[in-house]
C-alpha positions as CSV (number, residue, x, y, z in Angstrom):
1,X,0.9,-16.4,-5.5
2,X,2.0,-14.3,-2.1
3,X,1.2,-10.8,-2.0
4,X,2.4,-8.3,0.9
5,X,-0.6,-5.9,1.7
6,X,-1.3,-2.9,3.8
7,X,-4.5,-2.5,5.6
8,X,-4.0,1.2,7.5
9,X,-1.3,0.6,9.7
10,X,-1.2,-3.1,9.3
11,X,0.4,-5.2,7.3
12,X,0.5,-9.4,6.1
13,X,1.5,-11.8,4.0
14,X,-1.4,-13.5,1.3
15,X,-1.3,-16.1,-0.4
16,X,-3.5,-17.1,-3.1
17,X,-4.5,-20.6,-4.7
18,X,-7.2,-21.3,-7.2
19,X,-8.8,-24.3,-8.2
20,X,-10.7,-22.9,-10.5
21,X,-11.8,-20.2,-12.2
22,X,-13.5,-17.2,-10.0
23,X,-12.4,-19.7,-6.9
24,X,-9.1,-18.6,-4.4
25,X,-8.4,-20.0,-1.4
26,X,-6.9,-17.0,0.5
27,X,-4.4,-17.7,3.0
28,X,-3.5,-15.0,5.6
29,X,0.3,-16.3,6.4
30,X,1.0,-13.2,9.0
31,X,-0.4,-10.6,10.7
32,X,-2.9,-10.1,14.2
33,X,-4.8,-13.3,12.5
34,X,-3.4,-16.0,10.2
35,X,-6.7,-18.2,8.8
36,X,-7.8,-19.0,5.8
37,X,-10.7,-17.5,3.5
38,X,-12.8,-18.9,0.5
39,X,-12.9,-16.0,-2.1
40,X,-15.2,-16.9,-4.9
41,X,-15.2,-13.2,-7.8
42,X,-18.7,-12.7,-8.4
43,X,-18.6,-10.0,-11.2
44,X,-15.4,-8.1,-12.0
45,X,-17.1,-4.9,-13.6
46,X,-17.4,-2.1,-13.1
47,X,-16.4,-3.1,-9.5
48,X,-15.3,-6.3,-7.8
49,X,-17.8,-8.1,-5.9
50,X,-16.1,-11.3,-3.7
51,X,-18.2,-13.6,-1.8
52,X,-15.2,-14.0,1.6
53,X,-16.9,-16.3,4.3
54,X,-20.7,-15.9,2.9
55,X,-21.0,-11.8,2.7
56,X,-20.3,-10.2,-0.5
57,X,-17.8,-7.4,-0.2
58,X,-17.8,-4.6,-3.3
59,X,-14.7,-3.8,-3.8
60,X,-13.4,-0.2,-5.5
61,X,-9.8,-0.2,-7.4
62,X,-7.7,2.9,-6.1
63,X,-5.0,2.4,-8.9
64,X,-1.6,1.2,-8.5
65,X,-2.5,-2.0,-6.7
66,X,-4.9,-0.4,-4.3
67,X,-8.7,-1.3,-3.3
68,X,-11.3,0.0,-1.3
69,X,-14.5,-2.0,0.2
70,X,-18.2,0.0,0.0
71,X,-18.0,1.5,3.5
72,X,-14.5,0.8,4.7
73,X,-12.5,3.3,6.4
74,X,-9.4,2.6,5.4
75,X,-8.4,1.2,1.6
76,X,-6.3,-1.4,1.0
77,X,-3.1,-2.2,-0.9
78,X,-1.2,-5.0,-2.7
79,X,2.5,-4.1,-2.6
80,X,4.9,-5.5,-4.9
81,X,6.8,-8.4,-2.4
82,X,10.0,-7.0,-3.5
83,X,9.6,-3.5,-2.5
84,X,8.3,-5.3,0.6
85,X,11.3,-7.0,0.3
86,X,13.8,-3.8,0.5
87,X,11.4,-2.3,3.1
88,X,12.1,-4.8,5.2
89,X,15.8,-5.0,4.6
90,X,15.9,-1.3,5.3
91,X,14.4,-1.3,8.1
92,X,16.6,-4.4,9.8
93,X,19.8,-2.3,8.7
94,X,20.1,-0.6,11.5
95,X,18.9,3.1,10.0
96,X,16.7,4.9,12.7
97,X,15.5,7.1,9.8
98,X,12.5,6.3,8.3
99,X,11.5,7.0,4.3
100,X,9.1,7.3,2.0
101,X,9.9,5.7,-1.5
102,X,8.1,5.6,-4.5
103,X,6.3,2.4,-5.0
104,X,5.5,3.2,-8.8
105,X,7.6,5.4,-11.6
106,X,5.2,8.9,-11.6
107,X,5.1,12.4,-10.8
108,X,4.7,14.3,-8.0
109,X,2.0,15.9,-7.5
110,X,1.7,17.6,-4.6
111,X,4.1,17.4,-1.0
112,X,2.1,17.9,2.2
113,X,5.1,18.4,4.9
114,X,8.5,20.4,4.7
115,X,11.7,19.1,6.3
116,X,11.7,20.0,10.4
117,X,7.6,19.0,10.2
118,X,6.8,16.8,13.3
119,X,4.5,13.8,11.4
120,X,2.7,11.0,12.9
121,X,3.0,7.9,10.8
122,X,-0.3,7.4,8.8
123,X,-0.6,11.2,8.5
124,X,-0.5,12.1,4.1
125,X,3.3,12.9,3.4
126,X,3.0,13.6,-0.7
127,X,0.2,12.7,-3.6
128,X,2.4,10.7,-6.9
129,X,0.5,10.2,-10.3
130,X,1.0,7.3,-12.2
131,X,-1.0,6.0,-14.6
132,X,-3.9,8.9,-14.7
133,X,-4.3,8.1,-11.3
134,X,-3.3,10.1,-8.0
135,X,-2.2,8.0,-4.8
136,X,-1.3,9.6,-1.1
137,X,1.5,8.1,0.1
138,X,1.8,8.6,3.7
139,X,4.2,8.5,6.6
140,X,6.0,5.1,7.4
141,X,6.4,6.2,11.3
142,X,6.1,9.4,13.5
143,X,9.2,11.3,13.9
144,X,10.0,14.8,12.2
145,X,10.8,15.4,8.3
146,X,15.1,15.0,7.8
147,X,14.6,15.9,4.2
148,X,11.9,16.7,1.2
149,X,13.9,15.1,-1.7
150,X,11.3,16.1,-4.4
151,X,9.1,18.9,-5.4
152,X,5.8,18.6,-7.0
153,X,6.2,18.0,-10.8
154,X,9.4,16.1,-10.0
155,X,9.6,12.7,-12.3
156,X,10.5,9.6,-9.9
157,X,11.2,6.0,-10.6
158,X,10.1,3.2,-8.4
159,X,11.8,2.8,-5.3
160,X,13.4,6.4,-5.1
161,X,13.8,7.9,-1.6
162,X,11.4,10.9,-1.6
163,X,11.3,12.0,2.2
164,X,12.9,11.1,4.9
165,X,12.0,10.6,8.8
166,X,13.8,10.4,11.7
């Protein structure tokens, strides 16, 4: 299986094999550092410890795809490779105006900038629940806020446009 996912400010293509059960052969396609990783899951509650290259990494689920390691500064995130997809696509059309879209139906809960806000991408943009859980989304590039399309307690569906930057 491929998965896109977004460490920080980076982002790559995985893809995942298994000969067995517990056993993945991970296979960075893209990115600074394409190589390839032996996963083995060593318990899956209430955390997921992986063995990756002889060191055991704990890993801590976020919701909605996302993960954090014990002691890592940054969490990381599976995204669905179609949203990736239209991302993409977006970006390659020519538009100089980034957005943020909603990777999962929810609600807002809370919106962190107002439209004429200088923003630095990586800097929190809104919080969405889904699920029970709350997830920042953050800006996709520096630039200053075009639009706030939602208001917290606003119902979204996936892939809505909830702020734009230019």
């Amino acid at each position: 299986m491929r998965y896109q996912v977004s460490l920080g400010d980076q982002e790559f293509e995985l893809e995942l094999s298994s000969s067995e059960p517990g056993r993945y052969l991970a296979r960075v396609l893209s990115g600074p550092n394409p190589r390839e990783l032996e996963v083995t899951v060593l318990s899956d509650r209430p955390t997921l410890a992986v063995l990756i290259e002889g060191r055991v990494v704990e890993l801590f689920p976020l919701g909605a795809g996302a993960a954090s390691a014990r002691n890592a500064r940054t969490p990381a995130r599976l995204i669905d490779p179609a949203q990736a997809r239209r991302a993409r696509q977006a970006r390659s059309a020519g538009s100089s105006a980034g957005a943020i879209v909603a990777p999962m139906p929810g609600r807002i809960v809370k919106v962190m900038v107002a439209q004429g806000d200088a923003v630095s991408a990586g800097q929190p943009a809104l919080v969405i629940e889904a699920m029970k859980m709350e997830n920042e989304l953050v800006c996709t590039q520096s630039g200053q806020v075009q639009k706030v399309l939602v208001k917290a307690g606003d119902a979204v569906e996936r892939g809505a446009v909830l702020i734009e930057i230019d």
